[in-house]
N, C-alpha and C positions, 0 to 999 in steps of 0.2 A: 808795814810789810815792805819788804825789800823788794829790787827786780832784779832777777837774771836775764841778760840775754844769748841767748844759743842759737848759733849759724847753724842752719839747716840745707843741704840741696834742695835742688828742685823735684827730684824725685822723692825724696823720703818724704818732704812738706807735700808729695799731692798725696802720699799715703795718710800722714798721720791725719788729712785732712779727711780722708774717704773713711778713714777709720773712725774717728771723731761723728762724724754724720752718720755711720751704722751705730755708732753707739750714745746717738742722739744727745752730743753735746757738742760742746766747743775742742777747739782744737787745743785752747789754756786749758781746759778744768780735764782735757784726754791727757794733757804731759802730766799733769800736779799730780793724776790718781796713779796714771803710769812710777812717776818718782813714789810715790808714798808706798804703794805695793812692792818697788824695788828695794826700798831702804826696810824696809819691814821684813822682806826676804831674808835681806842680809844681816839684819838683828836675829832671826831667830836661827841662821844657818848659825853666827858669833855664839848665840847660848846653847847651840847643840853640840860647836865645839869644845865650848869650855866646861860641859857636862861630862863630855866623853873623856877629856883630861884627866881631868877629877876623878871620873872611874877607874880611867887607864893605872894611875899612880895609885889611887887603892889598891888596887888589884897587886900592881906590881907590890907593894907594902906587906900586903895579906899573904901573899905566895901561893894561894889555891886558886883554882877556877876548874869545871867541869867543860870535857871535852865539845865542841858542839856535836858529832853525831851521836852523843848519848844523851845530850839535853833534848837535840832537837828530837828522836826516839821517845821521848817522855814526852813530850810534849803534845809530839802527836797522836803517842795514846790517853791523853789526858782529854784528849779533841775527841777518840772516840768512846769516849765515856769510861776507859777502863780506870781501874786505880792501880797504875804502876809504883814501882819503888825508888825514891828520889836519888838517882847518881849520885854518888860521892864526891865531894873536891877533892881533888888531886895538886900536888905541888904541879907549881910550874914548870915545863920543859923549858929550858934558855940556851 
């Protein structure tokens, strides 16, 4: 295992340290879970971009898409139990 080390003030170190004691560990095992939750964030924000790409460029490929206040109309009556009639794709306006 490697070491980093990272300069802190003096105020942020009396935080992460009051932080660390309400959440009944160390000040090491408050950064590691701090960085793990950070990088984890930033992995799943990376695959909800490169999902939404992917769609974007489909979409743009396909040339349909239904408008949102008619999706979201369906939808909502789909919520109140009705059985409405599925919108139609429409070419894209560009």
């Amino acid at each position: 295992m490697s070491t980093t080390t990272i300069r802190l003030d003096e105020q942020l170190k009396a935080r992460l340290a009051a932080a660390a004691e309400r959440a009944g560990t160390t000040a090491h095992v408050f950064i590691l879970e701090a960085i793990e939750r950070s990088i984890e964030q930033s992995e799943i924000e990376d695959a909800f971009h490169r999902v939404a790409e992917q769609r974007w460029v489909s979409l743009l490929a396909g040339g349909k898409s239904i408008a949102w206040d008619e999706a979201s109309a369906y939808v909502a009556a789909c919520a109140r139990g009705e059985r409405p009639r599925k919108p139609a794709a429409r070419p894209l306006k560009r």
